[in-house]
DSSP file (Angstrom, degrees, kcal/mol; ACC not computed):
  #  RESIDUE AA STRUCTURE BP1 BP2  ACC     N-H-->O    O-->H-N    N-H-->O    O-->H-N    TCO  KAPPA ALPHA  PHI   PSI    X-CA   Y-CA   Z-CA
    1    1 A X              0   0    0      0, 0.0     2,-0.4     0, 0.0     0, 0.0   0.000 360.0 360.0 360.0 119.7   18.8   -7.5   11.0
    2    2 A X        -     0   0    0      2,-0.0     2,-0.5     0, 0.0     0, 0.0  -0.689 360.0-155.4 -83.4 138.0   19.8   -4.2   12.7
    3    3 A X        -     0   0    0     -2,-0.4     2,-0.4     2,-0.0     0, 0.0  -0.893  12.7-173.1-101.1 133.7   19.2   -3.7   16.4
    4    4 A X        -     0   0    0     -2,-0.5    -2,-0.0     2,-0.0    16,-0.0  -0.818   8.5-154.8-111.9  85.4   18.9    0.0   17.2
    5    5 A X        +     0   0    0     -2,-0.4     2,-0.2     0, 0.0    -2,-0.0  -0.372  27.2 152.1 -65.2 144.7   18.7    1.0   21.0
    6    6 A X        -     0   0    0      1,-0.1    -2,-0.0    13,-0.1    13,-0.0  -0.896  40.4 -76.3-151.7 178.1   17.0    4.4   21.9
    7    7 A X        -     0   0    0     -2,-0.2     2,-0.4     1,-0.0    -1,-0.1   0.262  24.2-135.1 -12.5 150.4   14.9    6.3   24.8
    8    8 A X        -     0   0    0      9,-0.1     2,-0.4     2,-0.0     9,-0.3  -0.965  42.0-156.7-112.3 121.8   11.5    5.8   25.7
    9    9 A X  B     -A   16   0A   0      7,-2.1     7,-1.5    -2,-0.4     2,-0.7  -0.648  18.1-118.8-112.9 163.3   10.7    9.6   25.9
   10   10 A X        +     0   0    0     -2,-0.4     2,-0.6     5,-0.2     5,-0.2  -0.821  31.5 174.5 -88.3 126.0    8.0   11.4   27.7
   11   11 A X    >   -     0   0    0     -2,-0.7     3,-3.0     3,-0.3    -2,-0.0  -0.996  68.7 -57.5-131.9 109.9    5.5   13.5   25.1
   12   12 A X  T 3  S-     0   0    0     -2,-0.6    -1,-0.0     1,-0.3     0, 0.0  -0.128 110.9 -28.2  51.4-140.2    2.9   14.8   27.4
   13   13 A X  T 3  S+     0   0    0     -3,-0.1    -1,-0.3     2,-0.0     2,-0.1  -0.077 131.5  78.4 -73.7  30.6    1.2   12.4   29.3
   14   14 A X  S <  S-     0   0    0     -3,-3.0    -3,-0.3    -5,-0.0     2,-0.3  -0.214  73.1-139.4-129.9-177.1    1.9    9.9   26.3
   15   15 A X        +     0   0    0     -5,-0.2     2,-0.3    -2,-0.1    -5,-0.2  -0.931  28.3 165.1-153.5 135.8    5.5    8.1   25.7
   16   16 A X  B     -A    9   0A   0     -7,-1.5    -7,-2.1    -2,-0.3     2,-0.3  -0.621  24.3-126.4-143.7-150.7    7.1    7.7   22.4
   17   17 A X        -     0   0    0     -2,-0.3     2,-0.1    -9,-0.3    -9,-0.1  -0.746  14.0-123.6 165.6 126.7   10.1    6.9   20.8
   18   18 A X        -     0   0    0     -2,-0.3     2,-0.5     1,-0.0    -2,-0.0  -0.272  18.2-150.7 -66.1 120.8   12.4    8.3   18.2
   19   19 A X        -     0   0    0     -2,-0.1     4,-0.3   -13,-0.0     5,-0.2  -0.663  24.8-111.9-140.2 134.5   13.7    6.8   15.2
   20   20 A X    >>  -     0   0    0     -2,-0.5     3,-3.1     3,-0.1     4,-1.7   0.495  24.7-125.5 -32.4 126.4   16.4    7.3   13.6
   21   21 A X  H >> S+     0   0    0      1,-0.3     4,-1.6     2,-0.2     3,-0.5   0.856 111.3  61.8 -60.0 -58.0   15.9    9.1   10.1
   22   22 A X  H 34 S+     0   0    0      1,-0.3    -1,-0.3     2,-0.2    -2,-0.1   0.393 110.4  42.9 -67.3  11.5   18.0    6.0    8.2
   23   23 A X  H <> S+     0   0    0     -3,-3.1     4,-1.3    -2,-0.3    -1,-0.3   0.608 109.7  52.5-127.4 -25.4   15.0    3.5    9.6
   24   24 A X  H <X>S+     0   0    0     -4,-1.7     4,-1.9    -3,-0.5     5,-0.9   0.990 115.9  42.8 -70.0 -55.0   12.0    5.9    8.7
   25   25 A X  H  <5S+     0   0    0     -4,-1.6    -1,-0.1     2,-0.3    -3,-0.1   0.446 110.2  58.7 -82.5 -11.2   13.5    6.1    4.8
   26   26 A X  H  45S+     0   0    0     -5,-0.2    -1,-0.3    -3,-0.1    -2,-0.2   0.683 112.8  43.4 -82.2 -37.8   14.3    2.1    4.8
   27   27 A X  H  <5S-     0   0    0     -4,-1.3    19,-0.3    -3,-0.1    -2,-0.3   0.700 100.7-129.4 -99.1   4.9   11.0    1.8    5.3
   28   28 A X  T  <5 +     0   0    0     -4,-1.9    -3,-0.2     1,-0.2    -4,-0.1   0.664  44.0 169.8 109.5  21.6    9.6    3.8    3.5
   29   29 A X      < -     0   0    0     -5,-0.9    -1,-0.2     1,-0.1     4,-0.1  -0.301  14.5-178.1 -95.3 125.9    7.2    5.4    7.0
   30   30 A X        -     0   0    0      2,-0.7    -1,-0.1    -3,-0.1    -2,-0.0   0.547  62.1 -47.1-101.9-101.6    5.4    8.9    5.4
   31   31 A X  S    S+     0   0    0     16,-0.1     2,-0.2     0, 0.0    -2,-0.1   0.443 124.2  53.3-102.1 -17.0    3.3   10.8    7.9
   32   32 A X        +     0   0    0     15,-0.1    -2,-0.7     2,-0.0    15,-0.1  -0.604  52.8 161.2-103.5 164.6    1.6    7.7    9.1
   33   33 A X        -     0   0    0     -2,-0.2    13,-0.2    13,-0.2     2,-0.2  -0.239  25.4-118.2-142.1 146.9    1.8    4.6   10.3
   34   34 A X  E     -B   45   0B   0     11,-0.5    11,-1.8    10,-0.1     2,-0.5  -0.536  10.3-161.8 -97.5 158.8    0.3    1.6   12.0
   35   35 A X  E     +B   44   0B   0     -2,-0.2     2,-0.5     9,-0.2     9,-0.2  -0.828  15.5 176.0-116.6  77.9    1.1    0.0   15.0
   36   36 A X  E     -B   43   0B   0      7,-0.6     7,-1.7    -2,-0.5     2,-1.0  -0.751  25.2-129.5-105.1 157.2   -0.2   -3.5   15.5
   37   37 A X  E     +B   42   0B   0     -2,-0.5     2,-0.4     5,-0.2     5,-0.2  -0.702  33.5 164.8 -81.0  83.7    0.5   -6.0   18.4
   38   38 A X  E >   -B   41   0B   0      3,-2.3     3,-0.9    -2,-1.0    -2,-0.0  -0.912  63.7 -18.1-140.1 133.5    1.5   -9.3   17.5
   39   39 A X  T 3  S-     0   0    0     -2,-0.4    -1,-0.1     1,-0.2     3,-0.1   0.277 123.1 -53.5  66.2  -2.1    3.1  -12.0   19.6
   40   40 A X  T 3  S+     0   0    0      1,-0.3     2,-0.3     0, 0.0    -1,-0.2  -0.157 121.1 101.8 117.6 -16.2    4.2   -9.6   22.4
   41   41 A X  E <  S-B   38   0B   0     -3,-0.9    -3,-2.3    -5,-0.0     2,-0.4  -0.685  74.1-122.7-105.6 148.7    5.8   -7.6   20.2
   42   42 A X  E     -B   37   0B   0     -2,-0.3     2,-0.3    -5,-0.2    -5,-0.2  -0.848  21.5-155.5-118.7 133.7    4.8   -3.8   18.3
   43   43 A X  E     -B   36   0B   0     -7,-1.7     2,-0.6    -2,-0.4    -7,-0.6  -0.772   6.4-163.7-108.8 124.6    4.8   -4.2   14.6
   44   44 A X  E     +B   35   0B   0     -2,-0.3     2,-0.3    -9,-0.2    -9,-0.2  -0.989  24.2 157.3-115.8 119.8    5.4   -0.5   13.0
   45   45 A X  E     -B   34   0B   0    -11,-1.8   -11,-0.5    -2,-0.6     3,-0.1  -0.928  45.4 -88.2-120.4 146.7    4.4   -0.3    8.8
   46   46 A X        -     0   0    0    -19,-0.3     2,-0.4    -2,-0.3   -13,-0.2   0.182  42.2-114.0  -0.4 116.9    3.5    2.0    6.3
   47   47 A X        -     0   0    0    -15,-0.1     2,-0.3     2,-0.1    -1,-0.2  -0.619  36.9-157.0 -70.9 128.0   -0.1    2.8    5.9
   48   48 A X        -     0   0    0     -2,-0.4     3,-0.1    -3,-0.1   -15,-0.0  -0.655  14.8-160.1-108.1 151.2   -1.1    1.4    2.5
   49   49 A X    >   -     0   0    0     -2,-0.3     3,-0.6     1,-0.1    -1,-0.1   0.002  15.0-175.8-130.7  51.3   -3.8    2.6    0.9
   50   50 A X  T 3  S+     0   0    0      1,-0.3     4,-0.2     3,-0.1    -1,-0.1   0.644  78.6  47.0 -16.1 -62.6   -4.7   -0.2   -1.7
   51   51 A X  T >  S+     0   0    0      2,-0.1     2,-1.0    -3,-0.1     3,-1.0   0.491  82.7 149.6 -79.8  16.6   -7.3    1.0   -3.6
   52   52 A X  T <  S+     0   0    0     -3,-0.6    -3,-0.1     1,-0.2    -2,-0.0  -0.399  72.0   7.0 -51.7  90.0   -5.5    4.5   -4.2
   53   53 A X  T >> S+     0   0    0     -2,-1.0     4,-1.2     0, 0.0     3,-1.1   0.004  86.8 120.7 125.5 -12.6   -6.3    6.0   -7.3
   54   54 A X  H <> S+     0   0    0     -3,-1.0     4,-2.1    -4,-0.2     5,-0.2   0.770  73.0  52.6 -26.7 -58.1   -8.8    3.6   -8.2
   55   55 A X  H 34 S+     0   0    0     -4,-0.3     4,-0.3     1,-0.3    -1,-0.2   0.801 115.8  47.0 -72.4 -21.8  -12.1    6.7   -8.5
   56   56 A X  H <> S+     0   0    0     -3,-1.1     4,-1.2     2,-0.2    -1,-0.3   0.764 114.0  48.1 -86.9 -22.2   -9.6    8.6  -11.0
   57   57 A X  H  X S+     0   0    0     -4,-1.2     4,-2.7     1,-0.3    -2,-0.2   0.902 111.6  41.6 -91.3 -30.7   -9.0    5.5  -12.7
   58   58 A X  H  < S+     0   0    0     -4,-2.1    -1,-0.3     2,-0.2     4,-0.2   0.566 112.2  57.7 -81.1  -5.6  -12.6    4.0  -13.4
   59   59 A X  H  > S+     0   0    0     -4,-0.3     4,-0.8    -5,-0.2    -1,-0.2   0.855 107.4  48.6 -88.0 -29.7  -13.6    7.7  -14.3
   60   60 A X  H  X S+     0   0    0     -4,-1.2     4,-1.7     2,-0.2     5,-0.3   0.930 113.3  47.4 -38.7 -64.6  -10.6    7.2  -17.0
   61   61 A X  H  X S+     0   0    0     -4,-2.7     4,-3.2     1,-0.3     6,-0.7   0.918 114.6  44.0 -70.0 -47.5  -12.4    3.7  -18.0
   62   62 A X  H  4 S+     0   0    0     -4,-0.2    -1,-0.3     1,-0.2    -2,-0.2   0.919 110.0  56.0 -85.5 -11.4  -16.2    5.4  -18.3
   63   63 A X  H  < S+     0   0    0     -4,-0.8    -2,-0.3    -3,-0.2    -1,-0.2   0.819 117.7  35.9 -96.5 -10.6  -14.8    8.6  -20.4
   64   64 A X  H  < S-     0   0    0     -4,-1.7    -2,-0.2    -5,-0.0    -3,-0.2   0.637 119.6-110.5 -52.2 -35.6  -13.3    6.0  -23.1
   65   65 A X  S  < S+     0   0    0     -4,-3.2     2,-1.6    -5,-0.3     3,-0.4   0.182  77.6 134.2 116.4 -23.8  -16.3    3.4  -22.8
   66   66 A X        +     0   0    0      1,-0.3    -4,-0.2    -6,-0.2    -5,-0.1   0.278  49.9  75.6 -61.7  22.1  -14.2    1.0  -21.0
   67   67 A X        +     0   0    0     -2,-1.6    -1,-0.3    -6,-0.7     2,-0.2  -0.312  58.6 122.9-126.3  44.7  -16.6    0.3  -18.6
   68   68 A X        -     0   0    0     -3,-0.4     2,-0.3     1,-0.1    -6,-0.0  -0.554  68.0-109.6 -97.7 166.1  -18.7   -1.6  -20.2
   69   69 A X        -     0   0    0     -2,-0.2    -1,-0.1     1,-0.1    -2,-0.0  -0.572  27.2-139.9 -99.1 139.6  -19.7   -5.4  -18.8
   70   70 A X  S    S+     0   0    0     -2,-0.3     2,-0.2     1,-0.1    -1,-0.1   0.670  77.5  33.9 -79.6  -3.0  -18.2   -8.1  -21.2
   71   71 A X  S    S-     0   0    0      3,-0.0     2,-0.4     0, 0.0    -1,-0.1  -0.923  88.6-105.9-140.9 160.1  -21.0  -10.6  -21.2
   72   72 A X        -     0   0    0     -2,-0.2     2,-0.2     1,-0.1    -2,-0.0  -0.524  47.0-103.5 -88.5 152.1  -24.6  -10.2  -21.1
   73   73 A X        -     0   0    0     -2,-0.4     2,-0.3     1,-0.1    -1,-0.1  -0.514  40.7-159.8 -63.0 142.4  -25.8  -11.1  -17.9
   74   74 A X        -     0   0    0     -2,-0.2     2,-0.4    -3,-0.1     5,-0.1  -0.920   3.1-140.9-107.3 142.5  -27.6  -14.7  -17.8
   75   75 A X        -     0   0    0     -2,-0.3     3,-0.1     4,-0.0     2,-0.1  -0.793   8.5-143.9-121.7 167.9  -30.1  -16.3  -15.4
   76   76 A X     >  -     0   0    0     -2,-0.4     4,-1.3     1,-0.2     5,-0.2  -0.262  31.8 -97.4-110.5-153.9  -30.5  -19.3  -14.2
   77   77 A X  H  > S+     0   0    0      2,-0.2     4,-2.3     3,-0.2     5,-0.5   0.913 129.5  46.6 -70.1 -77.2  -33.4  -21.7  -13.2
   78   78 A X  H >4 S+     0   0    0      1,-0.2     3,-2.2     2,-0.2     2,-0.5   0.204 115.3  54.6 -35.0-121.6  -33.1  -20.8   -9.3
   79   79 A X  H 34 S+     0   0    0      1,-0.4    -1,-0.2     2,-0.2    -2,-0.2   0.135 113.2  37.7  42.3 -79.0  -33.1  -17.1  -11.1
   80   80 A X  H 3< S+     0   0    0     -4,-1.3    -1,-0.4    -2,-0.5    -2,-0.2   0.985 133.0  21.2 -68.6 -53.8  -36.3  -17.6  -13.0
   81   81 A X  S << S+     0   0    0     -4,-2.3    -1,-0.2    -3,-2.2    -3,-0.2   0.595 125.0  32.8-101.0  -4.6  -38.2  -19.6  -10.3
   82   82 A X  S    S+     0   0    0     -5,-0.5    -4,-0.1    -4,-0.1    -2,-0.1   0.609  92.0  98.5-141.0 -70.2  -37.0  -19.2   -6.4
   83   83 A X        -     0   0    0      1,-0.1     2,-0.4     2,-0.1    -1,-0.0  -0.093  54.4-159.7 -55.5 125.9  -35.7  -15.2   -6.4
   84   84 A X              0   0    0     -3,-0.0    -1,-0.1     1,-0.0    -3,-0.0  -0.921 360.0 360.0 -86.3 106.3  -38.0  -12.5   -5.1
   85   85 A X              0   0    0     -2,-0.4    -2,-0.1     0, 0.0    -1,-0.0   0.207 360.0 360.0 -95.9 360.0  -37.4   -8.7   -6.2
């Protein structure tokens, strides 16, 4: 593990703190990141953005056809007799 002291610095009425260029590019920290609280301690990571690219890729999928369902839908008894549209 590396321990790095630094500064607590003043930024307005705000406080922040620098870090060193070789700990933003080991972790991989872009323009973003969040800061959660856990155990007493502040957690810095990378903002993920799971579903990224996802609308470009399903537009991919419906201009081949590959967004079609692979079974026909079925109903059941509850289906037929208990469900209200």
């Amino acid at each position: 593990m590396n321990i790095v002291h630094t500064q607590i610095v003043k930024i307005g009425n705000s406080r922040g703190v620098r870090l060193p260029k070789l700990l933003i590019d080991q972790m991989g920290f872009n323009k973003e990141v969040e800061i959660v609280v856990q155990r007493g301690q502040l957690v810095l990571r990378p903002v993920t953005h799971p579903r990224y690219g996802w609308e470009e890729q399903f537009l991919a999928m419906a201009k081949h056809g590959d967004d079609k369902m692979l079974d026909q839908p079925t109903s059941t008894q509850w289906d037929r007799s208990e469900w209200k549209w």
